[in-house]
N, C-alpha and C positions, 0 to 999 in steps of 0.2 A: 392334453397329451395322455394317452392311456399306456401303461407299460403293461409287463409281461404277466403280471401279479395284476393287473385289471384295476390300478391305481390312475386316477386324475389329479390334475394339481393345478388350482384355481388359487390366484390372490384374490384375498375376498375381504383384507381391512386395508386400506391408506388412511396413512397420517403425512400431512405437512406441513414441516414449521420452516418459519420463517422469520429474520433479524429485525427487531422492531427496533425505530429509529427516524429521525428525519432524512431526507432526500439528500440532503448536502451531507448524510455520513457514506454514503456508498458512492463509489463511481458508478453512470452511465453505463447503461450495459450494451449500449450501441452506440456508433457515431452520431448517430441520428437523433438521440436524445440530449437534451440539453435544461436547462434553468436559468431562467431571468435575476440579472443579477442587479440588485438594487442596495439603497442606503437613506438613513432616516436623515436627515438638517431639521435644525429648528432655525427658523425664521431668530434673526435679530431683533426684528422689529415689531412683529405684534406678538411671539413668540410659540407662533401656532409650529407642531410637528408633520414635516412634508415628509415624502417618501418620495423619491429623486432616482430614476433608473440611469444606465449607465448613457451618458450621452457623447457627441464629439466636441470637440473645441471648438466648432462653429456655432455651437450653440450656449444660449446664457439661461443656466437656471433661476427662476423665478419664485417667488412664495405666489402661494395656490389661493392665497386671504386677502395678502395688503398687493401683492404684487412689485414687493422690497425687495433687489436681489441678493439671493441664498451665499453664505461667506462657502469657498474655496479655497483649497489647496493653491500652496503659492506654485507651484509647478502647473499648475491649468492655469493660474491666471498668467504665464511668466510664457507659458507657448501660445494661447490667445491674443500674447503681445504682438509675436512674431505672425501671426494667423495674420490679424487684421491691418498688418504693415508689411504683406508677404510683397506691395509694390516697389519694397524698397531691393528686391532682389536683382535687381539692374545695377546695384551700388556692387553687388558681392565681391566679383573679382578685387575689383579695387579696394576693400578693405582687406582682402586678405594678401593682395602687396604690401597693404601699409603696416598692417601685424605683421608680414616676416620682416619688413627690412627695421621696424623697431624693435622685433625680439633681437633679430642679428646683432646692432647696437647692443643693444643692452648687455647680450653673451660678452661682444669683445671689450665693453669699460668696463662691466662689472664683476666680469663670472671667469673669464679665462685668464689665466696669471702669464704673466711678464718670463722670457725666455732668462730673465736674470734669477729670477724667485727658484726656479726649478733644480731640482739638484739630482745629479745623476744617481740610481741606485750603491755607488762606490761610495758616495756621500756622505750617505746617511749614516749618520752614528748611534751606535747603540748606549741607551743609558747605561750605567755603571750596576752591578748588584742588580740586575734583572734578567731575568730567564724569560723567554717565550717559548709559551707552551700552547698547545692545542686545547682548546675549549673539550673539556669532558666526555662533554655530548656527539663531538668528533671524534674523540679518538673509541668510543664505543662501537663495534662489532653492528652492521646492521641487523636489525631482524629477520628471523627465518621467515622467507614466502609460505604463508598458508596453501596448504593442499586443499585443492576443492575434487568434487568428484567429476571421473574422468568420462562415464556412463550414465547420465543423467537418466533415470526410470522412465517407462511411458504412463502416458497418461489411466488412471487405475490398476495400474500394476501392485503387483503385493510384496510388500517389504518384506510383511512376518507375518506367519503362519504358526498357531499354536495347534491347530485339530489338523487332523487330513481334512480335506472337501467331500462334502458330500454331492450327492447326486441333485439335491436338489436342498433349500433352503428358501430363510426371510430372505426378504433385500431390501439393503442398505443405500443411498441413494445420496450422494453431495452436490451439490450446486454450485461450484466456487466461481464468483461475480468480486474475489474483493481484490487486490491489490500485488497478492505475492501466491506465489502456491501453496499447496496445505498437503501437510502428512495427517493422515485421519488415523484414530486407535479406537477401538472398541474393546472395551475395557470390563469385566465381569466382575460384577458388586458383590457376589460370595466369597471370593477368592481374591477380588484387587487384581488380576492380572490381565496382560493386553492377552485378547483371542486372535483379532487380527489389525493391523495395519496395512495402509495401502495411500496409495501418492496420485494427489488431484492437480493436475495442471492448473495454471492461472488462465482466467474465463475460460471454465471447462466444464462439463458432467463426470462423475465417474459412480461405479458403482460396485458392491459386493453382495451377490447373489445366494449367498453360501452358508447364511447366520442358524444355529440350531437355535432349539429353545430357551429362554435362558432371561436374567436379565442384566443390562447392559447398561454404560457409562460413554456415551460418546464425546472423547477427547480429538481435539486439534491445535496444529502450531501453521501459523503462516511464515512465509519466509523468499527469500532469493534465491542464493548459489548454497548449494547442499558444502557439508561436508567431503571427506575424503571417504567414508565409508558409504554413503550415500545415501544415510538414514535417519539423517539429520540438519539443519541447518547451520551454516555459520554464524549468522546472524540473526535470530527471531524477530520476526514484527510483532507479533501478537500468541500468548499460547493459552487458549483457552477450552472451558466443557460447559456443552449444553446442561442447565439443571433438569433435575430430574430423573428418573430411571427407564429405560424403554423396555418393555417385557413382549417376549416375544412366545408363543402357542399354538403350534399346529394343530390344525381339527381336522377330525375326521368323519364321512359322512359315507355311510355305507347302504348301498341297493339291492335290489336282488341280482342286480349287473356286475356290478362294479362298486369301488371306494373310491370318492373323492376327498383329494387332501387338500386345505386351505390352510394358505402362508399368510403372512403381513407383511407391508411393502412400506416404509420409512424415509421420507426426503427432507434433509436439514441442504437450509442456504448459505453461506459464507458472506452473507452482505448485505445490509440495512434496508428495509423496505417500510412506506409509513404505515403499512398493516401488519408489521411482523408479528408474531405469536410468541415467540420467546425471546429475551434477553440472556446471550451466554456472559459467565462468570470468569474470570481471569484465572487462573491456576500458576503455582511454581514449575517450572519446567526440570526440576529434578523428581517431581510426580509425574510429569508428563513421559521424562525416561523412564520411569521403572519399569521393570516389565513384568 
């Protein structure tokens, strides 16, 4: 894009990091993906270690050595009972006459009392020297309904702005694949203060186009249902910062035409992958407020 001053504006670094981790730390990032779920047994009997995936009831696991069958939960082996005698299901109605009319029995000899035993509420006498009183915990005042927010942000909207925007800038780039949404801050290591924040939906992109030179601290918190101000969560899942410093340097490259300018372009993930590049670090979340 050439403006009026004969300037270009090329990104000309990317960097992307990404949540190192195993597969079973992040959800699926589509319906479509999935993981085989398996389990180690060791054999009873010659005491070799099987790896046993998940089967049905119809079937009997085996050792993979002696061919000795592998011990089970007594709930597999307690519905493989009923599996392999499901011919008895021609009996059912009739056992279920015969348990009610022996629970009904048993209610009227042993469980429901005699019209003589019973004594009308006028009856009952109150001990001597005793008060009844409401349990504590009753007669306490409920608790106030937490306010949540009424305006939920859209997806990359900006919470907080410390600089005006400029016309053009780095950019900042999130991925959120994890669990809850994230409030993101960009955070400046000379000064400690947030520059900007801004609000990434759950499985979403978002991004801030707008970063000057500088360098930079990128904080997040995960979460659900915001606050009442909207800048926050009620409940954090997780509130953490990627390590490290990101530094950010626009170049400039001048023709006898024209100036081209080169930004850098920055994409952190919100979610475990088994080639991630960085491991973020857990933070206090009254660092994470400050501003």
């Amino acid at each position: 894009m050439t403006t009026s001053c004969h300037h270009d504006q090329d990104i000309v670094i990317t960097r992307r990091y990404t949540l190192s981790g195993k597969p079973s730390d992040r959800k699926p990032e589509n319906k479509r993906e999935s993981w085989v779920v398996s389990r180690e047994i060791r054999c009873g009997s010659c005491g070799v270690l099987n790896r046993v995936v998940r089967y049905s009831i119809a079937r009997l696991p085996k050792c993979g050595n002696c061919g000795t069958t592998l011990p089970e939960p007594r709930a597999t082996k307690f519905f493989r009972f009923f599996y392999r005698n499901r011919s008895w299901g021609r009996y059912a109605p009739l056992l279920i006459v015969l348990a009610a009319l022996g629970g009904y029995r048993l209610f009227v000899t042993y469980i429901k009392p005699s019209s003589s035993e019973v004594k009308p509420p006028s009856a009952v006498e109150k001990p001597a020297g005793i008060e009844f009183k409401l349990p504590e915990i009753l007669a306490k005042p409920a608790a106030p309904k937490i306010q949540v927010c009424s305006r939920r942000p859209n997806n990359g909207q900006i919470i907080y702005s410390a600089r005006r925007l400029r016309d053009f800038g780095h950019l900042l780039t999130i991925d959120n694949g994890s669990e809850g949404s994230a409030i993101v801050k960009v955070r400046d290591t000379a000064s400690g203060r947030v520059v900007v924040s801004f609000f990434v939906d759950v499985n979403a992109t978002a991004s801030f186009a707008y970063l000057s030179d500088g360098n930079y601290r990128i904080q997040y918190v995960l979460g659900g249902d915001l606050a009442e101000n909207c800048k926050a969560f009620i409940q954090p899942l997780a509130v953490e910062e990627f390590p490290g410093v990101e530094s950010f340097l626009t170049t400039y490259t001048s023709t006898d035409t024209s100036t081209h300018v080169g930004t850098q372009s920055v994409t952190f993930t919100l979610y475990s992958v088994p080639s991630g590049t960085v491991r973020p670090r857990p933070i206090d979340l009254k660092e994470f407020d400050a501003e």
